[in-house]
N, C-alpha and C positions, 0 to 999 in steps of 0.2 A: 207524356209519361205512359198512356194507357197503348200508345202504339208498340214499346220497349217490352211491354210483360210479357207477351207474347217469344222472347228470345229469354226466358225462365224454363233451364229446364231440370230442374230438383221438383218434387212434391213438395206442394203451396199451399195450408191451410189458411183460409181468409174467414174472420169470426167477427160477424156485423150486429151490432146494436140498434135494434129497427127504431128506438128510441136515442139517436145519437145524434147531437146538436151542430156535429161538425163536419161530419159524413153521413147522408142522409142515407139508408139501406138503399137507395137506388145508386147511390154512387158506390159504394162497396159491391153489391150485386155486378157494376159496369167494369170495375177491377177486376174480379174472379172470372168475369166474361170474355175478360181481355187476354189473361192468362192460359197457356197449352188445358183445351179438355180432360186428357188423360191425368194430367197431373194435379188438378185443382182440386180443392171438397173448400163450398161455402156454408157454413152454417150462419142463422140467420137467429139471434136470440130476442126472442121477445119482454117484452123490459129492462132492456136493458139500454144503457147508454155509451158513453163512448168506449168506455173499460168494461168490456163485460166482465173478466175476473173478479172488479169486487160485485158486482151486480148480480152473477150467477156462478160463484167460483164451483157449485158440485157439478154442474153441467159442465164447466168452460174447460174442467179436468179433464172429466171423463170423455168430452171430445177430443183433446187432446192426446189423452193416454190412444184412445180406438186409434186414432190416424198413423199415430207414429209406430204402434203394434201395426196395425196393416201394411202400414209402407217396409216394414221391417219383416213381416212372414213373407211378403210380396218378392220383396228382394234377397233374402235366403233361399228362397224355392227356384227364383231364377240360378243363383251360384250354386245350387245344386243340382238343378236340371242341367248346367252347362258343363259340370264335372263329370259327367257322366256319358257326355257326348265325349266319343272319340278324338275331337280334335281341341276339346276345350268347350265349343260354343255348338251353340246350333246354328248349320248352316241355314 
């Protein structure tokens, strides 16, 4: 599986519970590892277990909401930067 992530290519939030009985944060850590650089953000919640939402839902949001805002001003700026190029895109 971990050879496969690597052919992901949308932005991948991966949210590990360093207290999780079933994926130990080393193997979650070796997922997001596995996963394109550019496109990965691991966050690593401490006390948490395998669900971090009930474990830390105001943290688990607000990483949440930040990622999908980023990826989202990220990729607007791009469709606007490319509108404004003469041919659509940047060469």
């Amino acid at each position: 599986m971990l050879a496969d992530l690597g052919r992901i290519q949308c932005p991948t939030l991966v949210l590990g519970g360093e207290d999780d009985p079933m994926h130990p944060i080393e193997s979650q850590a070796d997922i997001a590892a596995a996963l394109p650089s550019h496109l990965v953000q691991f966050e690593r919640f401490a006390d948490c277990r395998h669900a971090v939402m009930p474990d830390a839902p105001g943290r688990t949001l607000a990483v949440i909401r930040d990622f999908i805002l980023r990826r989202w001003i990220n990729g607007l700026t791009r469709l606007l930067n490319a509108s404004r190029h003469p041919l659509g895109a940047k060469a």
